[in-house]
N, CA, C and O atoms as CSV, one atom per row, in Angstrom:
chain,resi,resn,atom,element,x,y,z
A,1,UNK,N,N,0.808,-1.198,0.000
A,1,UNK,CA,C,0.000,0.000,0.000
A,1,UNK,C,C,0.853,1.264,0.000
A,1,UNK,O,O,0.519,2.258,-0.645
A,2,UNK,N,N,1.888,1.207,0.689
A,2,UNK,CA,C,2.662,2.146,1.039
A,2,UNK,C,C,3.148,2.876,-0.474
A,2,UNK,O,O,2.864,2.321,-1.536
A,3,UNK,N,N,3.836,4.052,-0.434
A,3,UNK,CA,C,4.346,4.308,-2.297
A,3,UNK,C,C,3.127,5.068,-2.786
A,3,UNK,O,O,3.900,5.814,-3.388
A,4,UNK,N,N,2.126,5.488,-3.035
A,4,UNK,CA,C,0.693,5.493,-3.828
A,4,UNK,C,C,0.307,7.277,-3.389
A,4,UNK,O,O,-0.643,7.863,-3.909
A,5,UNK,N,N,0.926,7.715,-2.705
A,5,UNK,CA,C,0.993,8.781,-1.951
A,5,UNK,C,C,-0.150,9.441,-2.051
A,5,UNK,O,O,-0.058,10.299,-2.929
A,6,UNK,N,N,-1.130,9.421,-1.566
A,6,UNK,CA,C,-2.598,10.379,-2.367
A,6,UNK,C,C,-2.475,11.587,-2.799
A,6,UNK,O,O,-1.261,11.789,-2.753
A,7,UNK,N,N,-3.038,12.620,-3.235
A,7,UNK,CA,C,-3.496,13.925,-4.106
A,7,UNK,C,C,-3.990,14.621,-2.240
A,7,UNK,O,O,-4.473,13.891,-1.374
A,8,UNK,N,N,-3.714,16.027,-2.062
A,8,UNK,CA,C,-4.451,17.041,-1.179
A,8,UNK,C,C,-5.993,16.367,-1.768
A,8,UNK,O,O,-6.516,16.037,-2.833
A,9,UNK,N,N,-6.364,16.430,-0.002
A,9,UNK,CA,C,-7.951,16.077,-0.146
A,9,UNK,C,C,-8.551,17.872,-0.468
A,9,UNK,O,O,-7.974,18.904,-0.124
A,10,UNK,N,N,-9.810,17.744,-1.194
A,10,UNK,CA,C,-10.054,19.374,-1.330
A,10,UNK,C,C,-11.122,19.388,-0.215
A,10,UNK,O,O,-11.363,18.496,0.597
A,11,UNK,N,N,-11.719,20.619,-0.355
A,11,UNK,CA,C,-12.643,21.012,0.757
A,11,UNK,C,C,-14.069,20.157,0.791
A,11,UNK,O,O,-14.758,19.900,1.778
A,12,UNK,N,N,-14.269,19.840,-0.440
A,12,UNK,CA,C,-15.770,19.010,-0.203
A,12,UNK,C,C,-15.598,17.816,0.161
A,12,UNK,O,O,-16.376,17.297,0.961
A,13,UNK,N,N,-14.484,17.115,-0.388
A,13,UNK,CA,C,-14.102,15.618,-0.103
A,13,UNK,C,C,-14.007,15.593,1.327
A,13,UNK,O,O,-14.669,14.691,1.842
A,14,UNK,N,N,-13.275,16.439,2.223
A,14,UNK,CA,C,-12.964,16.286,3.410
A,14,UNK,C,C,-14.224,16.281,4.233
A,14,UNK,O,O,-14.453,15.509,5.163
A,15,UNK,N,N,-15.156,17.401,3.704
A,15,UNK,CA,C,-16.695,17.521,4.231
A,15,UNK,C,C,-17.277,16.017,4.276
A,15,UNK,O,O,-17.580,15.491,5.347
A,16,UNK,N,N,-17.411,15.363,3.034
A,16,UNK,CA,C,-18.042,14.000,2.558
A,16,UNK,C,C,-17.255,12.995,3.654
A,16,UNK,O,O,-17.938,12.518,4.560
A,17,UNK,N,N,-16.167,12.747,3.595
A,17,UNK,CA,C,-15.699,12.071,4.262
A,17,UNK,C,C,-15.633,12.275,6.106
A,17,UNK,O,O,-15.628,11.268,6.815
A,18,UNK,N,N,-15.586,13.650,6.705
A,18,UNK,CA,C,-16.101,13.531,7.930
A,18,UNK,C,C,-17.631,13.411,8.161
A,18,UNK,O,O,-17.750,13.222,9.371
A,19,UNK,N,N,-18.674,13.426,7.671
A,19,UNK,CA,C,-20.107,13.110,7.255
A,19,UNK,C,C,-20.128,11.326,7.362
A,19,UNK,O,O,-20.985,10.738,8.021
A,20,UNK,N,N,-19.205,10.725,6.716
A,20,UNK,CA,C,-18.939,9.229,6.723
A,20,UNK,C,C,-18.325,8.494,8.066
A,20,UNK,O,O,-18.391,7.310,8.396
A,21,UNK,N,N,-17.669,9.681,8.761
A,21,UNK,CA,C,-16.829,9.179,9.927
A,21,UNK,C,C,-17.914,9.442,11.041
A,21,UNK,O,O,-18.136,8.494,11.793
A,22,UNK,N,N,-18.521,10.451,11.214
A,22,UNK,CA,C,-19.150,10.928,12.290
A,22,UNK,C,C,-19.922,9.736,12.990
A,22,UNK,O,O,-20.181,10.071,14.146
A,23,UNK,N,N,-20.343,8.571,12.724
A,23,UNK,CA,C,-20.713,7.428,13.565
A,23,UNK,C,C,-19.780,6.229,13.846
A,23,UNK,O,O,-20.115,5.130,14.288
A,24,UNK,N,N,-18.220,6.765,13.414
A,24,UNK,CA,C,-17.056,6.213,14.125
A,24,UNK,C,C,-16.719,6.749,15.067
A,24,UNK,O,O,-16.825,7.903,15.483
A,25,UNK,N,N,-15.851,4.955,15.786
A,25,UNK,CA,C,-15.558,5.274,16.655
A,25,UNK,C,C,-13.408,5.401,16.662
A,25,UNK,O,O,-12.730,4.961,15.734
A,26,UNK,N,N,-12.955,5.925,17.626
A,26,UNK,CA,C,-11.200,5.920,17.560
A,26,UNK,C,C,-10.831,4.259,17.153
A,26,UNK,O,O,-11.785,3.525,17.410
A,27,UNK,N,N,-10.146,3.848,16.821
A,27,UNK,CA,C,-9.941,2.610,16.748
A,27,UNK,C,C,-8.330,2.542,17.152
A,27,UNK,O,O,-7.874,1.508,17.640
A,28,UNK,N,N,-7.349,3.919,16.875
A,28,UNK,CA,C,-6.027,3.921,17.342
A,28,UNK,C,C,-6.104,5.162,18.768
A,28,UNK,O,O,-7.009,5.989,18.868
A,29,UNK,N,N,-5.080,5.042,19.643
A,29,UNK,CA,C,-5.210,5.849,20.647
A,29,UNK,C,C,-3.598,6.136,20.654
A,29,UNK,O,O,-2.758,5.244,20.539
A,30,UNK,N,N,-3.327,7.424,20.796
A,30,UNK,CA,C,-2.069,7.922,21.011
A,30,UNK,C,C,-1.739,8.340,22.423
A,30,UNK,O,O,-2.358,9.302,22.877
A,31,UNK,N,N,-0.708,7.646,23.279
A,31,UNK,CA,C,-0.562,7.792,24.084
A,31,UNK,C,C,0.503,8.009,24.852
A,31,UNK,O,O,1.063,9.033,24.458
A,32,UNK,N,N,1.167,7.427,25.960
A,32,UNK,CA,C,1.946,7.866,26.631
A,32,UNK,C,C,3.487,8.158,25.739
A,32,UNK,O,O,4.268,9.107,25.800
A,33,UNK,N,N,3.512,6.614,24.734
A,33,UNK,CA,C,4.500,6.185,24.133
A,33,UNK,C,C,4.736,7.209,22.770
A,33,UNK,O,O,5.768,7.479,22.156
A,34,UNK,N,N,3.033,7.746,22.535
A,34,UNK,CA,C,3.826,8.735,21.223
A,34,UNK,C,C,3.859,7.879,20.258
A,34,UNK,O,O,3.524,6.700,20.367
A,35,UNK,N,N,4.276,8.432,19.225
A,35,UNK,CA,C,4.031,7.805,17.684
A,35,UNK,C,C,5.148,6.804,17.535
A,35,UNK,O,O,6.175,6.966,16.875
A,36,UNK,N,N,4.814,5.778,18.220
A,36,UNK,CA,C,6.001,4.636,18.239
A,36,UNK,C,C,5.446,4.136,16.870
A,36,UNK,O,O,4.438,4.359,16.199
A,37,UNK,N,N,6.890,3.130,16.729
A,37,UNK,CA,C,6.409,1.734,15.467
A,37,UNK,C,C,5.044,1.043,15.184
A,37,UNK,O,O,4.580,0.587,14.139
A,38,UNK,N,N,4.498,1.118,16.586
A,38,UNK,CA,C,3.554,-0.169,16.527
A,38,UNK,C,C,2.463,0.870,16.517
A,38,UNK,O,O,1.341,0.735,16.028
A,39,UNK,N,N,2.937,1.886,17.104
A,39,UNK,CA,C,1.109,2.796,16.713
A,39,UNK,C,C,1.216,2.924,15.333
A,39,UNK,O,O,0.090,2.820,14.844
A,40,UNK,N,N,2.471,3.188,14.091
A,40,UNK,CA,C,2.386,3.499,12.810
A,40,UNK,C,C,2.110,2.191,12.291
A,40,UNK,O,O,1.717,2.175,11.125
A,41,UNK,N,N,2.213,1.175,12.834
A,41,UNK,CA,C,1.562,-0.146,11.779
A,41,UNK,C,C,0.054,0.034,12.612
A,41,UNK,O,O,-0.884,-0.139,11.833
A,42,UNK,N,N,-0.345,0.319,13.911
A,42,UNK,CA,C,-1.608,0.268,13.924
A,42,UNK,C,C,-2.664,0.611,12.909
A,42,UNK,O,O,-3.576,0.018,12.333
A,43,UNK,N,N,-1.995,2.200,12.945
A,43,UNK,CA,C,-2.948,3.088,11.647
A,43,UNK,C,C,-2.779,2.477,10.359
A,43,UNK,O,O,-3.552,2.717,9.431
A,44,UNK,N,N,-1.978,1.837,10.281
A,44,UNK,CA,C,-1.577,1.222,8.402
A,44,UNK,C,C,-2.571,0.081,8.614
A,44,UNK,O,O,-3.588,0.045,7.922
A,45,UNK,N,N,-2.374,-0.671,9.359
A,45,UNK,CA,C,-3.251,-2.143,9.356
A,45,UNK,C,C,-4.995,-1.600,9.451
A,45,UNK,O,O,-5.977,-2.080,8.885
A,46,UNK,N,N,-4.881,-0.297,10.503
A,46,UNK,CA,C,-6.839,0.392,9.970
A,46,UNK,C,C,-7.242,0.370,9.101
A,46,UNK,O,O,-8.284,-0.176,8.736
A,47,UNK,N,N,-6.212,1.207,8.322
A,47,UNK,CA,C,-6.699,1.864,7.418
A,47,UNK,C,C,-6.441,1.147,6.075
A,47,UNK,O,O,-6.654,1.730,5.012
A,48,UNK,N,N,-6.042,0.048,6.120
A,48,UNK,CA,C,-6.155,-1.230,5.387
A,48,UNK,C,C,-7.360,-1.752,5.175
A,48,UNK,O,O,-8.030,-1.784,4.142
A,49,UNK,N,N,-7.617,-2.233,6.434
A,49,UNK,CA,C,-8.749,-2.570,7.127
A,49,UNK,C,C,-10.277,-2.259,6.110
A,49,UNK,O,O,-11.014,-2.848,5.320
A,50,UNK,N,N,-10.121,-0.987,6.743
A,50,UNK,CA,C,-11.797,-0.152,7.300
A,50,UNK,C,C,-11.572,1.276,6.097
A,50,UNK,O,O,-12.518,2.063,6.078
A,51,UNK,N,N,-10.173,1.640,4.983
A,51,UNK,CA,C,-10.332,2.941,4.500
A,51,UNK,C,C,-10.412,4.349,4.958
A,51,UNK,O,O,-10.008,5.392,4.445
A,52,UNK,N,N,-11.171,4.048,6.287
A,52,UNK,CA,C,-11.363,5.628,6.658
A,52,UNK,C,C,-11.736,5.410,8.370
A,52,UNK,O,O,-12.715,4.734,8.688
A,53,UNK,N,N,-11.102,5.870,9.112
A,53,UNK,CA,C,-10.916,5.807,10.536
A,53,UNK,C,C,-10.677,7.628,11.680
A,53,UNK,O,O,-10.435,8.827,11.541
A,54,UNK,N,N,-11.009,6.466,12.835
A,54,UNK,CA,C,-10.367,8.128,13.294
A,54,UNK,C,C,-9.616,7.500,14.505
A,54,UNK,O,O,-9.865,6.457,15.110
A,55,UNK,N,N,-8.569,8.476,14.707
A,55,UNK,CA,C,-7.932,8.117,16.364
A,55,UNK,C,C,-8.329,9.142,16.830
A,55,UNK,O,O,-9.164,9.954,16.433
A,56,UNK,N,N,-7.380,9.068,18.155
A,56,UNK,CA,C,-7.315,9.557,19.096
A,56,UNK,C,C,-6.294,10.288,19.979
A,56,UNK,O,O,-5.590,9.570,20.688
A,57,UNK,N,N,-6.131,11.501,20.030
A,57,UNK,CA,C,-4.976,11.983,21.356
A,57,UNK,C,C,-5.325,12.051,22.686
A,57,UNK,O,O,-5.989,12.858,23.337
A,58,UNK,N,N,-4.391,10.435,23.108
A,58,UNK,CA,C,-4.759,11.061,24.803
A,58,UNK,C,C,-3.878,11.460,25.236
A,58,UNK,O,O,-4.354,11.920,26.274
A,59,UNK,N,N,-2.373,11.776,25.286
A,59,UNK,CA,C,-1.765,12.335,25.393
A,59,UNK,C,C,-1.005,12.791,24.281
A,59,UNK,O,O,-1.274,12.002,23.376
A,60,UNK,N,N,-0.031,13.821,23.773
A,60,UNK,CA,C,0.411,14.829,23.048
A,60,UNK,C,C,-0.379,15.877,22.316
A,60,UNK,O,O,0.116,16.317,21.278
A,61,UNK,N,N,-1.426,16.290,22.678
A,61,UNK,CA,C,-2.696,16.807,22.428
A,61,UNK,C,C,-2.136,18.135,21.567
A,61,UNK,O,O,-2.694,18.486,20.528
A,62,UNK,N,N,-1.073,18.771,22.070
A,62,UNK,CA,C,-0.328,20.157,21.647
A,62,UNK,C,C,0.622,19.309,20.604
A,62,UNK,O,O,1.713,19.870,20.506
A,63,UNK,N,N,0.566,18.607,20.127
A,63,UNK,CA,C,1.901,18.196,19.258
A,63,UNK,C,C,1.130,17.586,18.189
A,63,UNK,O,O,1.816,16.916,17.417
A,64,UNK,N,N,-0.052,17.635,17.949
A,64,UNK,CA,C,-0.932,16.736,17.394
A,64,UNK,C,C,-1.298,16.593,15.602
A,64,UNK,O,O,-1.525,15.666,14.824
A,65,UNK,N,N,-1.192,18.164,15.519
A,65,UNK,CA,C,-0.543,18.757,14.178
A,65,UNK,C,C,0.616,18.092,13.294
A,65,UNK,O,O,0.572,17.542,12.194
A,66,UNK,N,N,1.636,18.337,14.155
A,66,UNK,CA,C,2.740,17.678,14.234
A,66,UNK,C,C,3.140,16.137,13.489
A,66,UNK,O,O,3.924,15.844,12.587
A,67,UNK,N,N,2.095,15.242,14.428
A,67,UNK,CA,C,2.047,13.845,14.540
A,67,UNK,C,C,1.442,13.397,13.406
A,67,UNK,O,O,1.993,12.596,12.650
A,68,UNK,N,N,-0.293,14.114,13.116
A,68,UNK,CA,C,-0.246,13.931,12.336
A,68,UNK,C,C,0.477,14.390,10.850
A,68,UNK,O,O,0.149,13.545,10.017
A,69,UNK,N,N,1.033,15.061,10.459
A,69,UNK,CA,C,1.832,14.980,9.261
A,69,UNK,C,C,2.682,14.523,9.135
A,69,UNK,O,O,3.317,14.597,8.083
A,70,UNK,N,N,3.136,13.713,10.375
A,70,UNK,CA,C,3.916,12.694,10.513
A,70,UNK,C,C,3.691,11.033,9.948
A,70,UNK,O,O,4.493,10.272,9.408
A,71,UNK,N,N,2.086,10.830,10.370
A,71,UNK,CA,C,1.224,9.871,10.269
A,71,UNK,C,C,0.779,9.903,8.865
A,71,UNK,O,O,0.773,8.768,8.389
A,72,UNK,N,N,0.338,10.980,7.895
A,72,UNK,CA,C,0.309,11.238,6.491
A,72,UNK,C,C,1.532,10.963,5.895
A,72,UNK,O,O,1.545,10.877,4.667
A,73,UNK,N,N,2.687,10.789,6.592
A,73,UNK,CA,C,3.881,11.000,5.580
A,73,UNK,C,C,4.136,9.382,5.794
A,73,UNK,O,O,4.115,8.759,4.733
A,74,UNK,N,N,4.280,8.902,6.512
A,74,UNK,CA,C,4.442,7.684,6.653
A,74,UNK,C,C,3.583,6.412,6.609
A,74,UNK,O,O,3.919,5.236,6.473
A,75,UNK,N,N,2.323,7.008,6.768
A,75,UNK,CA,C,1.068,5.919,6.219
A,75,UNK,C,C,0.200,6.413,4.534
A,75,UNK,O,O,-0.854,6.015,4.037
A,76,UNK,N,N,1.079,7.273,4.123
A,76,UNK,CA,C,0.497,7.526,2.816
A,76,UNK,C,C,-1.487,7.518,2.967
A,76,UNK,O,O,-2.337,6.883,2.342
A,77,UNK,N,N,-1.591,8.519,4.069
A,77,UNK,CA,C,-3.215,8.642,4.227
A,77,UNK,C,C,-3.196,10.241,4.403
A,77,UNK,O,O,-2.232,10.985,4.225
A,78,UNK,N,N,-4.042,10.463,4.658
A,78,UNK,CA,C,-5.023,12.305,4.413
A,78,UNK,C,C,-5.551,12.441,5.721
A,78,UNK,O,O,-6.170,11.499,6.217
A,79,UNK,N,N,-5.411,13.308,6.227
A,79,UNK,CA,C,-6.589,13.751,7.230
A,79,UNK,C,C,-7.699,14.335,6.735
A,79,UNK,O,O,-7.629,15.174,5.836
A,80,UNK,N,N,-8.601,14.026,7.164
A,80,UNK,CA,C,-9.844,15.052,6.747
A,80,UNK,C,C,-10.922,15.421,7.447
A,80,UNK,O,O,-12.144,15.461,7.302
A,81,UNK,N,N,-9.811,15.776,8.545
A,81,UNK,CA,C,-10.057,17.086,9.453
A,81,UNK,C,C,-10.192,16.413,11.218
A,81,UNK,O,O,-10.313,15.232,11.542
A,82,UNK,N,N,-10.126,17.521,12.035
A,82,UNK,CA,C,-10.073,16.986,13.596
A,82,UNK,C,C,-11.247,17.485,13.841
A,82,UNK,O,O,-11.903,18.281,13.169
A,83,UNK,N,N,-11.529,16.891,15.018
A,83,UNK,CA,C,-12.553,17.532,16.663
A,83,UNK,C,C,-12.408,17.547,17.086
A,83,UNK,O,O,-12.515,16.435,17.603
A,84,UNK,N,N,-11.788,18.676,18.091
A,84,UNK,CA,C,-11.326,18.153,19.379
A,84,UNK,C,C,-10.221,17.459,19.187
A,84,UNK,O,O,-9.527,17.707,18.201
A,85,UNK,N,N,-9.839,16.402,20.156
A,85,UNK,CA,C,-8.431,15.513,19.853
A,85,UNK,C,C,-8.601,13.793,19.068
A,85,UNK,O,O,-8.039,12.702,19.165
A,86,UNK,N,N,-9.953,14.522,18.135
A,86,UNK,CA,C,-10.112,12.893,17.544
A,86,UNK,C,C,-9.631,13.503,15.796
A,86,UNK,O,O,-9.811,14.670,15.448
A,87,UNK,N,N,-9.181,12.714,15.133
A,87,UNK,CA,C,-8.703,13.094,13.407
A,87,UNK,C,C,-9.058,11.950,12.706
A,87,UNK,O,O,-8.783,10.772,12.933
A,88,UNK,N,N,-9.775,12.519,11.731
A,88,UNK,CA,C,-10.210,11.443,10.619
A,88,UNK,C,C,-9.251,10.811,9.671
A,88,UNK,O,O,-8.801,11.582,8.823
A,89,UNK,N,N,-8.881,9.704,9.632
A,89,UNK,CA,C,-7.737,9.298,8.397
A,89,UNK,C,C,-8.389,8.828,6.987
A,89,UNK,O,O,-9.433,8.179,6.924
A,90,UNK,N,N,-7.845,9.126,6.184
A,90,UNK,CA,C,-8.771,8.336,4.604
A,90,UNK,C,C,-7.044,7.861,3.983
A,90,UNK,O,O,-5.970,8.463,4.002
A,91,UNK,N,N,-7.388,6.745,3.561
A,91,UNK,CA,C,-6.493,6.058,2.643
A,91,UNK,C,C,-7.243,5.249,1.312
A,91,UNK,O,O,-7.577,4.078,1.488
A,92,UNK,N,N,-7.464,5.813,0.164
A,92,UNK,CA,C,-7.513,5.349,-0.602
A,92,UNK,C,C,-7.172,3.973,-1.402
A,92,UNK,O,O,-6.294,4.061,-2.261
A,93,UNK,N,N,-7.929,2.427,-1.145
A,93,UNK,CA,C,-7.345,1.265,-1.677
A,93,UNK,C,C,-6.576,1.622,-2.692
A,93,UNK,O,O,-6.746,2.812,-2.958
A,94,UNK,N,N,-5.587,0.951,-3.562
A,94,UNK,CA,C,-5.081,0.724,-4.674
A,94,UNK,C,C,-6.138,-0.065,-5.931
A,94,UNK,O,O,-6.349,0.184,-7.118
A,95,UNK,N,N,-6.603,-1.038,-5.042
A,95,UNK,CA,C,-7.534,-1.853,-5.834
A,95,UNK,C,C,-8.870,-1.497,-5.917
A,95,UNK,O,O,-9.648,-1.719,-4.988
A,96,UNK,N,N,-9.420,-0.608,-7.640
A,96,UNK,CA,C,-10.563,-0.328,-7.425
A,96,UNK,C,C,-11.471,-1.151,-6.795
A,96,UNK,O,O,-12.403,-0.661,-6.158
A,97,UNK,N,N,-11.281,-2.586,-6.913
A,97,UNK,CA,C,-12.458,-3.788,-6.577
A,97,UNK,C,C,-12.686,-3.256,-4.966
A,97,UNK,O,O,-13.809,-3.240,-4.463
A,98,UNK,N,N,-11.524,-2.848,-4.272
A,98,UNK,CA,C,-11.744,-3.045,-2.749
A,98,UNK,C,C,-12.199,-1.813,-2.123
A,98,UNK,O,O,-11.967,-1.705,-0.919
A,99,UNK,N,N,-12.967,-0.611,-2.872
A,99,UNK,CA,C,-13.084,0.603,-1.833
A,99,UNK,C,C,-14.221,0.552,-1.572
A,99,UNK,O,O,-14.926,0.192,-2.514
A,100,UNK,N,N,-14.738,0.774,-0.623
A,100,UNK,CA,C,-15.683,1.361,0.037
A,100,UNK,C,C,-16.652,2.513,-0.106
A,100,UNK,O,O,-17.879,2.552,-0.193
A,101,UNK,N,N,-15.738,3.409,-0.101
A,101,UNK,CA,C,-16.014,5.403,-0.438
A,101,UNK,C,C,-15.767,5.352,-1.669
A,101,UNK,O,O,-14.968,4.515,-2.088
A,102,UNK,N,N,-16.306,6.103,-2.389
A,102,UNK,CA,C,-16.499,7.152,-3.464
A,102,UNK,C,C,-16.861,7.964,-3.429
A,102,UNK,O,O,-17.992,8.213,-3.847
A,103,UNK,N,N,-15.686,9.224,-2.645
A,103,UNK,CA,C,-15.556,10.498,-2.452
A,103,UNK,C,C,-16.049,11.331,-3.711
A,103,UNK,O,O,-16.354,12.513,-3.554
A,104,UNK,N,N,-16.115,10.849,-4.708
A,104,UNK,CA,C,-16.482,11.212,-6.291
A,104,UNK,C,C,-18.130,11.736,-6.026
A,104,UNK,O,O,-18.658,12.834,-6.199
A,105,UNK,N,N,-18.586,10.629,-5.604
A,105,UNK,CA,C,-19.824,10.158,-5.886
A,105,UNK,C,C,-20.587,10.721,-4.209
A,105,UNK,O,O,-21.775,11.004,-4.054
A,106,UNK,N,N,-19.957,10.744,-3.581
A,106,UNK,CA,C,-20.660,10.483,-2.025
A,106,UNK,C,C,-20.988,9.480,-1.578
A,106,UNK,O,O,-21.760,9.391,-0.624
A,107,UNK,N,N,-20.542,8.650,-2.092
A,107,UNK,CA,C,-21.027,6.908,-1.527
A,107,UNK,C,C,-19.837,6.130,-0.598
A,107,UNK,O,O,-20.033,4.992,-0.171
């Protein structure tokens, strides 16, 4: 998956896609340890997973900015957008057969 780097999400996509998240729940939690190894395969194996997720800051709450463009650079995913200390991730499959979303479409 990694390599595929996505395109800037634009302003409506990000709209569509937190509209899609809003009855998720965190599935990664950032914590004492900080953006270790195993939290960056967490978010890769999500967002494998499920396409579009959200975590969580329970601790580095002020660094969070930060982390994530850290988490975009290294999980080749998008934010599309925070609340508070929760952030939406979108990763685009490679394989049309396997997506879910169609940010295109709204589906």
């Amino acid at each position: 998956m990694k390599g595929i780097f996505l395109k800037a999400l634009k302003g409506r996509e990000k709209k569509i896609l937190r509209g899609f998240a809003h009855g998720l729940r965190p599935v990664v939690f950032i914590g004492r340890q900080g953006l270790s190894a195993n939290v960056v395969d967490d978010i890769d194996r999500a967002l494998q997973d499920h396409e579009l997720i959200k975590i969580k800051f329970i601790d580095f709450k002020d660094e969070k900015e930060v982390l994530l463009s850290e988490i975009e650079e290294k999980t080749d995913c998008r934010c599309a957008g925070t609340v508070g200390n929760v952030a939406v991730l979108y990763r685009e499959p490679v394989d049309p057969e396997k997506r879910k979303i169609n940010i295109l479409n709204g589906k």
